[in-house]
N, C-alpha and C positions, 0 to 999 in steps of 0.2 A: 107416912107422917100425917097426924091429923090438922084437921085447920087451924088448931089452937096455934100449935107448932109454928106453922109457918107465919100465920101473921104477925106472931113474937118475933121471929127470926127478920123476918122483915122489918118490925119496929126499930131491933137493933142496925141491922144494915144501916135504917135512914137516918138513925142518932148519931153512927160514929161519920159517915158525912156531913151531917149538920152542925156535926160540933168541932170539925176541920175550921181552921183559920181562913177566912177569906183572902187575907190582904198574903198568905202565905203564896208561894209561887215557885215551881219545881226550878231548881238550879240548871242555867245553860253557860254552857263555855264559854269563858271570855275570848274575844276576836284579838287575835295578835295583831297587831298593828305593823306594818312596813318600815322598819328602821329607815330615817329621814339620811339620804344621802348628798354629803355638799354637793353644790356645783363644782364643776372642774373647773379649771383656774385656765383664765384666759390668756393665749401665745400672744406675749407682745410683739407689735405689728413691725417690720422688717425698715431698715433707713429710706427703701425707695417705697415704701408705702405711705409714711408717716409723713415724706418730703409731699410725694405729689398731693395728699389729704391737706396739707399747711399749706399747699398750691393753690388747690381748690377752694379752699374757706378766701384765701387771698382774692383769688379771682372774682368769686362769688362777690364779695364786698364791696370790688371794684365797679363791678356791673351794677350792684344798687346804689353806690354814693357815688358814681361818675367819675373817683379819680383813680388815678393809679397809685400801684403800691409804693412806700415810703423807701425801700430797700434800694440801698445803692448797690450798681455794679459796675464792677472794673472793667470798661472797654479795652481791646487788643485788634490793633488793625497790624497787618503782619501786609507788611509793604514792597513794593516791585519783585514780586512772586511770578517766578518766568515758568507760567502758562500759557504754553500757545499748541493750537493743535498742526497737525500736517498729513496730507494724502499719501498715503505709501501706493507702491505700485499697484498692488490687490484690489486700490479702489478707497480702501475703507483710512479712517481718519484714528491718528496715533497722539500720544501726549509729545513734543519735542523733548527728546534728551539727548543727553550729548555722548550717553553709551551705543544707543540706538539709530544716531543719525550723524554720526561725526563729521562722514565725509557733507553730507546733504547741507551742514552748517560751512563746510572750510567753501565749499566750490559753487554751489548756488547764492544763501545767503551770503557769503563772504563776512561769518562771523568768527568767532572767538568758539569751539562748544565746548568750552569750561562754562563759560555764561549761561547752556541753560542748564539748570541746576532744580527740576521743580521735585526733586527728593528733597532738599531743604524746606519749602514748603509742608510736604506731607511730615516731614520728621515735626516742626515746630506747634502744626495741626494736633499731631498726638500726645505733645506735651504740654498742651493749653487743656484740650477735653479729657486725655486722664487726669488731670491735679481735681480736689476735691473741691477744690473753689467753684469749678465747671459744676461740678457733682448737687453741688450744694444751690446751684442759683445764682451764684454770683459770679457770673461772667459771662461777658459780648464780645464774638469774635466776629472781624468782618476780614474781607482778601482785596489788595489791590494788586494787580496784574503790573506786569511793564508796560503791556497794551492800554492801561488805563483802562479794565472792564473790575469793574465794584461788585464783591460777593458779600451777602451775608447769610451767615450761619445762623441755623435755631439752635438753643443752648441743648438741646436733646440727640441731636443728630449724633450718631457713629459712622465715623471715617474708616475706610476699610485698612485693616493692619499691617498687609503688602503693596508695596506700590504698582504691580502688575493690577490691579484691583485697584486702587487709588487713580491710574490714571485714569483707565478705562470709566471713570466715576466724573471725571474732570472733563474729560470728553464730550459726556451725556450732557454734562450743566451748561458748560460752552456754547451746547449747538442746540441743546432744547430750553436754554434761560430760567431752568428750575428745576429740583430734584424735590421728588415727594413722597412718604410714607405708602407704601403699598397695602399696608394694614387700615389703616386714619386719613389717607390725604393730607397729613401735614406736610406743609411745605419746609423738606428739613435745609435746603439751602437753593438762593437764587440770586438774579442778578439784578441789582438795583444803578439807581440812576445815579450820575454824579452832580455836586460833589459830592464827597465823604463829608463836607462841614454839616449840610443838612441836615445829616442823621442821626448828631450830636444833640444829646439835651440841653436845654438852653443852662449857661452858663458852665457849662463841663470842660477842663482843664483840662488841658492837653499837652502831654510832653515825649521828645525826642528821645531812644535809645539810641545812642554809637560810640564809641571807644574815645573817638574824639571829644565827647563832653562832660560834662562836671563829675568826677568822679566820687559815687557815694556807697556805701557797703548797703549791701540789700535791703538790712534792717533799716540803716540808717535812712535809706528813701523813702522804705513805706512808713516810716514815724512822722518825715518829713512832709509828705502829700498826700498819704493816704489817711481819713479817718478813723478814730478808735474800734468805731466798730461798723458794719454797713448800715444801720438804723441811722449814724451820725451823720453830720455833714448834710450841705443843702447842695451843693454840686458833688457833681460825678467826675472820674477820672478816668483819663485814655492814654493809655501807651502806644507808641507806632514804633513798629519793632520791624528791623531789616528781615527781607526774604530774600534777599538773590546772593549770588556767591562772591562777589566782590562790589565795595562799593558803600554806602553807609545814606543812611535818614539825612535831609536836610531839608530847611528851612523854605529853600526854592518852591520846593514841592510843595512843601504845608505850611502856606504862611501863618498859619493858626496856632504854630508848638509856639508855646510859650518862653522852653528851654529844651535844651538839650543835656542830659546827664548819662555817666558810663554807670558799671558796677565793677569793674575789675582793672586793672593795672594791665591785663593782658586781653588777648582777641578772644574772646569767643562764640561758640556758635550761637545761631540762636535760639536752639530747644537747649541749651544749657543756660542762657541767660534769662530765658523763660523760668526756668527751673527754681532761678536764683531768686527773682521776683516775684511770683506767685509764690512761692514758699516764705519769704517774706512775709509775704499779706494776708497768709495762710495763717502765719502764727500770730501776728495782731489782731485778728478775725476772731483767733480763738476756733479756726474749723481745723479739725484732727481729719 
């Protein structure tokens, strides 16, 4: 090829690149983009989550503005609760019943052992902390012995569901004056000082359960004394409800009941008159 040649060929080469569009630009792939996936949808948080979070904001509030919360609770003092302990042979200290010590009640003590009866106690125990009113916040249970020794319960405590286990529980509290969270240290129940009036909110109503008084149908008392709803009301209300197996609340004892009123025409226990009343108050409350 002679020179002419190639500097022509050349000339061309650099005219059809000169004469290419600058602002032109080879085509690249478009970038697929990640298809935008929702968030998953959040598990609503469970009744003892959402309770103790409403606890908390509660508490919290409290600790900043100095008072306590406005919510009223229905107090339950469950009254001459025949807990007493005793040494059995082996040394070691037992709850008194009267399946277990019959003869120990006829011929030492020289009692009655129909009298102790502290399975009544534990039965009226697990029909106060099962009902949802306990569940819910609203409810103060306290114990008075025949011996006259004051228990109160934290509204969180679980009483064990045999009474081989319930007493053996009674025992402990009896003889070390406080049961406590293994997990927390919360003190779930101890022994406080008398009276029982102290421990009452100021201006908190107090009245008698026993067959012998005013006879009102369940609904009809909690419409009667208890407020529309717990936010209502500027006092509190207390029940004193029988615990021994023969024998009824009186006035002697508590010169504080205001009244004394039944719920039935006939005798009943009292985890069944428990039953009658907090369900009652269950349904004014509006707590399912």
């Amino acid at each position: 090829m002679s020179g002419d040649e190639s500097d022509a060929s050349a000339t061309s080469s650099s005219s059809e690149e000169g004469g290419r569009d600058p602002s032109h630009q080879p085509k690249t792939k478009k970038q697929r983009t990640a298809p935008t996936v929702p968030p998953p949808l959040e598990i609503a948080p469970n009744a003892d989550a959402a309770s103790s979070a409403i606890r908390s904001q509660e508490s919290a509030l409290s600790l900043l503005t100095g008072t306590k919360g406005k919510t009223n609770r229905l107090i339950v003092l469950l009254d001459q609760a025949k807990l007493e302990t005793i040494k059995n042979r082996r040394g070691n200290y037992e709850l008194l019943n009267c399946d277990d010590h019959r003869d120990l009640c006829k011929n030492k003590l020289k009692k009655d052992p129909k009298e102790f009866r502290p399975d009544i106690c534990h039965q009226e125990l697990l029909a106060l902390l099962d009902s949802p009113l306990n569940k819910s916040g609203n409810l103060q249970i306290y114990i008075r012995t025949s011996r006259n020794v004051l228990i109160e319960l934290h509204p969180s405590v679980r009483i064990p569901r045999t009474y081989k286990r319930f007493a053996g529980l009674m025992v402990q509290l009896l003889h070390k004056m406080k049961i406590k969270a293994a997990d927390n240290g919360t003190t779930l129940m101890r022994v406080i000082k008398n009276p029982f009036s102290q421990h009452l909110p100021v201006g908190t109503h107090v009245y008698g359960m026993s067959c012998q008084g005013l006879l009102y149908s369940p609904q009809g008392l909690a419409k009667a004394l208890i407020p529309l709803s717990p936010d209502e009301g500027e006092n509190q209300v207390c029940f004193i409800i029988g615990a021994m197996a023969a024998g009824h609340v009186t006035v002697e004892d508590h010169p504080y009941i205001e009244k004394m009123f039944s719920i039935s025409e006939y005798p009943l226990s009292g985890a069944t008159a428990i039953n009658r009343i907090v369900g009652a108050i269950e349904h004014q409350w509006g707590i399912v």
